[in-house]
NUTILO-433458 format. One record per residue (C-alpha): residue in one letter; x, y, z. Coordinates in pm, whole numbers, padded with zeros to 5 digits, always signed. Layout:
<guvos>
AXYZ;...
</guvos>
This chain:
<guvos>
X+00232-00470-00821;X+00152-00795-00893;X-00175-00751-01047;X-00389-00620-01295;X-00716-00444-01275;X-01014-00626-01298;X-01194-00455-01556;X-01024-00427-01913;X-01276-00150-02028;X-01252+00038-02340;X-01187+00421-02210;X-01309+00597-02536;X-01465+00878-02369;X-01777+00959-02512;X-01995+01093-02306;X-02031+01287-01968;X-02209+01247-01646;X-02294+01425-01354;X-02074+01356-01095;X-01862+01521-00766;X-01628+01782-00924;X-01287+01711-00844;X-01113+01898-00564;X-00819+02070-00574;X-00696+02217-00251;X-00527+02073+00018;X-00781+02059+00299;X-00896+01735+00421;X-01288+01620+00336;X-01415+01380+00057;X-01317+01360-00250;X-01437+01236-00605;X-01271+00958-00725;X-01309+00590-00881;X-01221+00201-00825;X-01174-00090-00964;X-01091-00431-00796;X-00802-00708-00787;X-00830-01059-00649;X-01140-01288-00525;X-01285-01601-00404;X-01238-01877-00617;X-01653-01939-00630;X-01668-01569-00792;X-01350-01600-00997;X-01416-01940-01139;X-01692-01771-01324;X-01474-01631-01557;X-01236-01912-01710;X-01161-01707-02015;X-01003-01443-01870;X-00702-01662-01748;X-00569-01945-01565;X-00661-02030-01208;X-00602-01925-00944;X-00571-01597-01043;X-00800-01632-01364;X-00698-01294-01472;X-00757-01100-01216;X-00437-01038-01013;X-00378-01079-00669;X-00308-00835-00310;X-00120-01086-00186;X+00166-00974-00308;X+00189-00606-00275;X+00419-00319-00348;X+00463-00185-00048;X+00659-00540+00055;X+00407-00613+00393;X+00464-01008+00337;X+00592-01199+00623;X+00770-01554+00492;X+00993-01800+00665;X+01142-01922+00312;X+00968-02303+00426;X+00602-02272+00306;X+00413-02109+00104;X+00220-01783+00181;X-00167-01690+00199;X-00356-01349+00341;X-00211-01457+00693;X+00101-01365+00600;X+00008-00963+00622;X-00073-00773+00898;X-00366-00653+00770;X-00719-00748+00682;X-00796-00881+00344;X-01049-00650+00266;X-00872-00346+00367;X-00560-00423+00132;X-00564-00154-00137;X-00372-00043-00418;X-00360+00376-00527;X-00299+00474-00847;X+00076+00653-00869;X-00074+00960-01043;X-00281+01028-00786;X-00211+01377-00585;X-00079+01245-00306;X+00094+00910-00414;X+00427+00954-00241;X+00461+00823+00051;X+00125+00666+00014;X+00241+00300+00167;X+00033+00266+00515;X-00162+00512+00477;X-00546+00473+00534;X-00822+00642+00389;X-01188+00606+00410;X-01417+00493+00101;X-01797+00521+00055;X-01968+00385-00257;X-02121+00658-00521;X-02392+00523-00726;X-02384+00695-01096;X-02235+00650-01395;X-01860+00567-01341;X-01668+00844-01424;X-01361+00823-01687;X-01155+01170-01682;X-01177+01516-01607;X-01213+01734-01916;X-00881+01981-01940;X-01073+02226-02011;X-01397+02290-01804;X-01337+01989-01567;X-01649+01853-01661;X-01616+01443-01534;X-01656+01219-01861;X-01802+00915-01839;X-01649+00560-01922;X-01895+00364-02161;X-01922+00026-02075;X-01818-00154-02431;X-02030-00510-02384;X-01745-00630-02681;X-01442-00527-02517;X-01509-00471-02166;X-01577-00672-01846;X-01871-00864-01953;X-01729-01214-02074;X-01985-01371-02415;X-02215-01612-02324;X-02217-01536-01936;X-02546-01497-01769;X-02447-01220-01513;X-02767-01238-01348;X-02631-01604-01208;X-02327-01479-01061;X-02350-01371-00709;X-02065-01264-00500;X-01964-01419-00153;X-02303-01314+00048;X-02513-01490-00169;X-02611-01179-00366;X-02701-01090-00715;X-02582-00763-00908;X-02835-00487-00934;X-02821-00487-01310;X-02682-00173-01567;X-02946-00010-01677;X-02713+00182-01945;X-02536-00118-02107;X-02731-00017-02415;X-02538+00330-02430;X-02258+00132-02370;X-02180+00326-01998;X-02114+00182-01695;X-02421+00295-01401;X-02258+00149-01075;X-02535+00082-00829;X-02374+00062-00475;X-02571-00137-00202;X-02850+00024+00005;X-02872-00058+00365;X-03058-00366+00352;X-02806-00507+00068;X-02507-00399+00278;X-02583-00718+00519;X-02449-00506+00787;X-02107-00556+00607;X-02029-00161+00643;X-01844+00027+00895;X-02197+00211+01091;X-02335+00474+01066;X-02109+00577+00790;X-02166+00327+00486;X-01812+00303+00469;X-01494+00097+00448;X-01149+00104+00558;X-00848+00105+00364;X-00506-00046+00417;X-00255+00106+00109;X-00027-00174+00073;X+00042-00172-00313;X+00047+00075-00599;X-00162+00060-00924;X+00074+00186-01206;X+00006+00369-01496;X+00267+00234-01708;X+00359-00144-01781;X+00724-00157-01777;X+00933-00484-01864;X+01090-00632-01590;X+01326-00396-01424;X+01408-00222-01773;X+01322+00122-01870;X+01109-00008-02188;X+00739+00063-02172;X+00521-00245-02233;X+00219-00100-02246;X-00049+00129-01976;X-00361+00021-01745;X-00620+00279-01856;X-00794+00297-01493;X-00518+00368-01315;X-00398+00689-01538;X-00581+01015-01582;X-00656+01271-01341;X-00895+01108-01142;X-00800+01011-00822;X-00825+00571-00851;X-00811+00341-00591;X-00756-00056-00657;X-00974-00231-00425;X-00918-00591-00278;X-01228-00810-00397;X-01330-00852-00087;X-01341-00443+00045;X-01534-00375-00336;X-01796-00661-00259;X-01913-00484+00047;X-01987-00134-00118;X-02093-00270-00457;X-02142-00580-00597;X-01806-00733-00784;X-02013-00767-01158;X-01968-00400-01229;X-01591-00396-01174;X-01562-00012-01158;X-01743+00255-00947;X-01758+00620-00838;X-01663+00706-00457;X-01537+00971-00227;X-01258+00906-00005;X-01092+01052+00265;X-00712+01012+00456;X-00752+00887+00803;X-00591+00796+01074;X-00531+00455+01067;X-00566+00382+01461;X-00849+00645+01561;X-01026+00673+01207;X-01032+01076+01271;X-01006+01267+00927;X-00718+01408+00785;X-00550+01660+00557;X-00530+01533+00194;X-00206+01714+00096;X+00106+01667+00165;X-00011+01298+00255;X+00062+01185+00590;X+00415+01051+00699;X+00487+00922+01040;X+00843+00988+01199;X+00817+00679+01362;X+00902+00388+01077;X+00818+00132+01304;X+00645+00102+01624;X+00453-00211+01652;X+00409-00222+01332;X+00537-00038+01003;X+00366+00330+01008;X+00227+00565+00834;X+00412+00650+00462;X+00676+00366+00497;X+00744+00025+00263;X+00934-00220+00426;X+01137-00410+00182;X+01398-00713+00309;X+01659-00812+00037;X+01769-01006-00127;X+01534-01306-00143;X+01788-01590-00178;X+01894-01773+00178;X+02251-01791+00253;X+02419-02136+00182;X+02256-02400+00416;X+02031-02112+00572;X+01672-02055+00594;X+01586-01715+00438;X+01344-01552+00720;X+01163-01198+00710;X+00921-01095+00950;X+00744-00808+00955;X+00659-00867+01313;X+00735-01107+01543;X+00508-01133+01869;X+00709-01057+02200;X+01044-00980+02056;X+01031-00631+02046;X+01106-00327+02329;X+00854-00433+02674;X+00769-00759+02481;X+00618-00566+02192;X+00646-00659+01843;X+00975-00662+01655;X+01101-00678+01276;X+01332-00944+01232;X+01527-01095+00889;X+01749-01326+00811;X+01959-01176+00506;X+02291-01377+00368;X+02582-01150+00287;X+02537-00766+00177;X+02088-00846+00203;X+01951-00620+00481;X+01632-00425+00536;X+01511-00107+00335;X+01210+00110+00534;X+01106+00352+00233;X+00868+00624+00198;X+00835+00606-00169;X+00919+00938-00379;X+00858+01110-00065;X+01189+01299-00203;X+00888+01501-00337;X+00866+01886-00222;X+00636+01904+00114;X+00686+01516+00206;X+01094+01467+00278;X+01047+01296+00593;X+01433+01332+00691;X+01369+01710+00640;X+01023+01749+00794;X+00979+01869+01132;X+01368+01927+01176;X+01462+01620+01308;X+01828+01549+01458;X+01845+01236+01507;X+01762+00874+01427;X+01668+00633+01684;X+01596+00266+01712;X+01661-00043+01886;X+01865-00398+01752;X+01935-00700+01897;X+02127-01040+01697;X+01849-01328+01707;X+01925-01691+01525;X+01823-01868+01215;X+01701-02112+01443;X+01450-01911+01679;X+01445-01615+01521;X+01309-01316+01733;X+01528-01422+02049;X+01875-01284+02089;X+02036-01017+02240;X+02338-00781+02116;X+02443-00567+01862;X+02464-00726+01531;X+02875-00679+01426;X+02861-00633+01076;X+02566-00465+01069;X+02527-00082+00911;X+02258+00140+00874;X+02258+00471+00622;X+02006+00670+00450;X+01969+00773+00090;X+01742+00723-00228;X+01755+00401-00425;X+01480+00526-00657;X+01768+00798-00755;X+02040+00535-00698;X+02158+00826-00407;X+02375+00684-00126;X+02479+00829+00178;X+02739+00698+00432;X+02686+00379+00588;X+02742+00399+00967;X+02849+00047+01149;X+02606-00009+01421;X+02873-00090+01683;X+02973+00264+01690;X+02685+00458+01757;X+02578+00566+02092;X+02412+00312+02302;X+02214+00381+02584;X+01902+00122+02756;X+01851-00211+02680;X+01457-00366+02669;X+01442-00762+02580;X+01764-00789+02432;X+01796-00524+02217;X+01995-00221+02282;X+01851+00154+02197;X+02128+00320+01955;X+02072+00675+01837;X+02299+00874+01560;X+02285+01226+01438;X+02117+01254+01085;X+02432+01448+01012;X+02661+01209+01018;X+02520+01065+00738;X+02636+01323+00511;X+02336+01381+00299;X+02160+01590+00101;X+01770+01547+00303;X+01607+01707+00077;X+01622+01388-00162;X+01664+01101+00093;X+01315+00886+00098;X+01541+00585+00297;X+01681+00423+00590;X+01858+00099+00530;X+02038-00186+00722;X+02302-00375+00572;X+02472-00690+00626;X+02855-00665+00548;X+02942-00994+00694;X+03075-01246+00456;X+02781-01463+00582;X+02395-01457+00711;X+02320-01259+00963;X+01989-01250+01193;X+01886-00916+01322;X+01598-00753+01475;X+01467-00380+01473;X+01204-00177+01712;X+01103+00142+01780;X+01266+00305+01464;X+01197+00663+01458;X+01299+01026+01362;X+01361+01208+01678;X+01469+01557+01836;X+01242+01810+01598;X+00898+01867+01656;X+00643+01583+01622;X+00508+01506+01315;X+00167+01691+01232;X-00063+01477+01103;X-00296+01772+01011;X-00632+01697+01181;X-00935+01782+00985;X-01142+01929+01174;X-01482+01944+00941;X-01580+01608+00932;
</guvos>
């Protein structure tokens, strides 16, 4: 995740609150937990020049998330446009949280708590704890007149009435403050996870621990807002609040079961689904080639749906993960006793890429765990099965078993370029077939 928190509070925990107890089963209804934010508007950001250099000024960016949902044609830069989603619903979870794996896609639904914020759970009597609010080490900047700073609707911060107790009392909006911004009746926004808040600070892609990000360990369940989804529950000057928070369905909004976290067996449909990254590599175009990854291109999928399409130079391809979902209950290659994987390819061009028709020779798909370095066999695409053929692109189906692998730990589905040069492929209507459906759990109390 490129980003860090916005707050850097001091989390001595001195002192406790009353606040939701935490719970533990698996059932679906709201939850306690906490957030922070990342990003912003330059007019709110530029407020705080000490913190870093602009753009950023400190405060990280969900531009550029985890889960890999950035579209880029390797000739311009990119901005929010270039993910499928809406700025305010990109969202980063903690990856202690309970149900962290396979937590890319997945929605949830967030209401605003007003209280003071909440730091841990004791061990003991799980009594919440609060986190003070340290005026010399915390999120309020010297010299800064908060009461000037108003966030993008105009609107000035409600003031914490604890800063001499050094704790943090969150007050979220009321009705009237809300400008209509929330989803009605429910005081609520929608979430979009498309990055991961980490614990640990690692350095680069060593082993070597750098250092931790306080709000995102513990065991209370954090969420890393966009700026723009925390301005509309709260305003942006406290940095940190208390909420509940639901799973969802991300189409129809309906509650559901919190664990095991939801996990679509279709990867991708019109768009990447429920519990899945999607991850192009490498980076670097192929001599005299534009590097292109789309996470969907308009008409060139199955009926003149959408369509994934890359353009990866020699051994690059296309990784659809569902993170750690190696994890007991999750396994989505294991789940619902699937047979058989099934999607549709077609070859497209560097030059109009999205148009094409054919299987891709060269191309291979397999299944493992990169997280465990755990490989399975890599199938070429031009000998599986082939049956219909929708806009170019040819349905090909394989039996999981002919993979060879253990299911229990594969997280993974990966295509692979083994031509000596680029190659220009598009995927639709991945998807885990011949078991039962996937059962998203309704929750039924809502």
């Amino acid at each position: 995740m490129k980003c860090a928190c916005a707050i850097l509070l001091l989390l001595a925990l001195v002192s406790t609150a009353s606040a939701i107890a935490p719970v533990t089963n698996a059932a679906g209804g709201w939850r306690a937990g906490r957030a922070t934010f990342y990003g912003g508007s330059q007019q709110y950001l530029q407020n705080f020049p000490d913190r870093g250099p602009p753009p950023e000024y400190g405060f990280g960016t969900p531009l550029y998330g985890s889960c890999g949902y950035l579209s880029q044609d390797g000739t311009q830069g990119v901005d929010f446009s270039n993910v499928p989603f809406p700025v305010d619903m990109l969202s980063a979870v903690a990856n202690v949280n309970d149900d962290y794996p396979g937590s890319c896609g997945r929605c949830y639904e967030i209401q605003c708590s007003t209280g003071v914020v909440v730091g841990n759970y004791s061990t003991t009597t799980g009594t919440p704890v609060a986190i003070p609010y340290n005026t010399s080490t915390g999120f309020i900047e010297p010299g800064l007149d908060y009461d000037t700073v108003v966030d993008d609707y105009n609107r000035k911060w409600n003031g914490n009435p604890l800063m001499s107790q050094d704790e943090l009392f969150t007050q979220c909006w009321n009705g009237s403050q809300a400008l209509g911004l929330l989803n009605e009746p429910d005081n609520s926004i929608y979430i979009h996870v498309t990055d991961n808040c980490p614990c640990l600070q690692y350095d680069g892609d060593s082993t070597t621990i750098t250092g931790d990000n306080p709000p995102c360990c513990g065991n209370v369940n954090h969420f890393d807002l966009s700026y723009y989804g925390f301005e509309k529950l709260a305003h942006p000057n406290y940095g940190l609040m208390n909420l509940q928070f639901r799973p969802v369905d991300c189409y129809t909004k309906v509650p559901l079961d919190y664990l095991p976290g939801y996990i679509n067996e279709t990867i991708y449909g019109d768009n990447i689904e429920t519990g899945w990254a999607w991850y192009p590599y490498p980076a670097a175009p192929a001599a005299n080639a534009v590097n292109n990854k789309q996470l969907q291109v308009q008409g060139a999928g199955v009926g003149g749906s959408n369509a994934t399409c890359v353009d990866v130079n020699s051994e690059g391809g296309l990784s659809l993960v569902s993170r750690l979902a190696n994890t007991a209950g999750y396994q989505p290659f294991l789940a619902n006793n699937a047979t058989t994987l099934s999607f549709y390819v077609k070859q497209t061009s560097a030059a109009n890429i999205g148009t094409g028709s054919g299987v891709p020779a060269g191309l291979s798909v397999s299944i493992g765990n990169s997280e465990q370095a755990y490989y399975c066999t890599g199938l070429a695409l031009t000998s599986l099965t082939a049956s219909d053929v929708s806009n170019g692109l040819t349905h090909l189906t394989v039996p999981i078993s002919q993979f060879d692998c253990n299911l229990p730990l594969v997280d993974e589905l990966s295509f692979q370029n083994t031509n000596a040069g680029a190659l220009q492929f598009c995927l639709d209507d991945i998807a885990l077939t011949g078991g039962s459906p996937a059962d998203p759990h309704l929750y039924s109390a809502v």
